[in-house]
Every structure is written in structure tokens, then in C-alpha cells.
N, C-alpha and C positions, 0 to 999 in steps of 0.2 A: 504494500500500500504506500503510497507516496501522496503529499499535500502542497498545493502550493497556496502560499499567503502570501498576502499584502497587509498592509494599512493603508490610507486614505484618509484626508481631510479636504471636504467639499463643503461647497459651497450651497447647494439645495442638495441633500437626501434622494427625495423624490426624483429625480431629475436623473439622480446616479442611478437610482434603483432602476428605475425605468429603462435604463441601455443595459446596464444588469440582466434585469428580466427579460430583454430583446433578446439575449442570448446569442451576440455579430460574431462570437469564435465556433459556433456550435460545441460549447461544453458541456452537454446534457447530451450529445453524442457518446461522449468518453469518461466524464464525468460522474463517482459515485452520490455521491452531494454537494450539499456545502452547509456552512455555518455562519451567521453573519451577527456580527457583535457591534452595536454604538455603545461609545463613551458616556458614561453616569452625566459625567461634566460638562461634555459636549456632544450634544448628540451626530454634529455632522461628522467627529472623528467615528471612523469606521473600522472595524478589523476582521477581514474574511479569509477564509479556511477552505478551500474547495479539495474535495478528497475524489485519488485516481488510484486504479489498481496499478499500475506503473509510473516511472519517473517519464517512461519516455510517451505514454499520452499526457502529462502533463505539462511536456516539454512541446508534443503539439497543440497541444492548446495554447502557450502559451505563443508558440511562432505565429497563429491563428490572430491573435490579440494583437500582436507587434502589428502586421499587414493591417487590420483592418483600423489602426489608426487608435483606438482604445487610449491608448496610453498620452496621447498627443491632448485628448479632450478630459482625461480625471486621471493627473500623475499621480504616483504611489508614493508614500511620503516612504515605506518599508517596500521592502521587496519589486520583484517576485521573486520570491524564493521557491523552493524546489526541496524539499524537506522527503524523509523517509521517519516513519515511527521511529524512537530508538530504546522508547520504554513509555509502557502506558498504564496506570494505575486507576483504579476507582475508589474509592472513599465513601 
């Protein structure tokens, strides 16, 4: 399983969401989830978690996102990172 994250600080939510939920990389193609977290304090800071059975569909998706220009219109203030589990506990 491989994750890739970001962070994000925008400007309208809604606005991100909404190219988000367009889905312009087809990531619900390869895509097991995702996870999407605002800040207590700010809600337009953002932190999302998108979960892939490989590093290298998520390394397509991520080349998907680069071409269709994503990144030009809501820069990552983190990432993209490209993560593998390396220990996962529950409480």
C-alpha cells in the first residue's frame, strides 16, 4: 500500500473541493481512497491522504496531476509525497 499526501492552504475550500471532486487525474481509477482533514484553526488549511495499492499508481497519478495543470491552480504548501506504510497502530 502506498499514500500520497499533500497539504494545502487555499483560499475558498469549496472551490478546491470542487476540482477535487472533478477528479482531472482520474484517481478513483487507481485510487483506494482518500482522507481529507481541515485545520481546527483554519479551516482552509487542508491535509489529504489518498491511499494506492502501489507506489507506482500513485506515481501515475501523480504525473496525471502535473499534465493537467492541478498544481499551477492550488500549490501544495507539503508535498506530494509518495509514502509506503512503515508501521500502523490503532488505539
Amino acid at each position: 500500500m502506498a499514500l500520497m499526501l499533500f497539504s494545502f492552504e487555499v483560499d475558498n475550500y469549496d472551490e478546491w473541493k470542487q476540482l477535487f471532486d472533478s477528479d482531472p487525474a482520474g484517481r478513483k481509477s487507481l485510487a483506494k481512497g482518500h482522507r481529507i482533514s481541515r485545520s481546527v484553526d483554519n479551516p482552509n488549511e487542508i491535509f489529504l491522504s489518498v491511499e494506492y495499492a502501489s507506489a507506482d499508481d500513485a506515481r501515475t497519478v501523480l504525473a496525471r496531476l502535473q499534465d493537467a495543470g492541478v498544481f499551477q491552480r492550488f500549490q501544495p504548501r507539503l508535498g506530494p509525497a509518495i509514502t509506503e506504510i512503515a508501521e500502523e497502530t490503532t488505539y
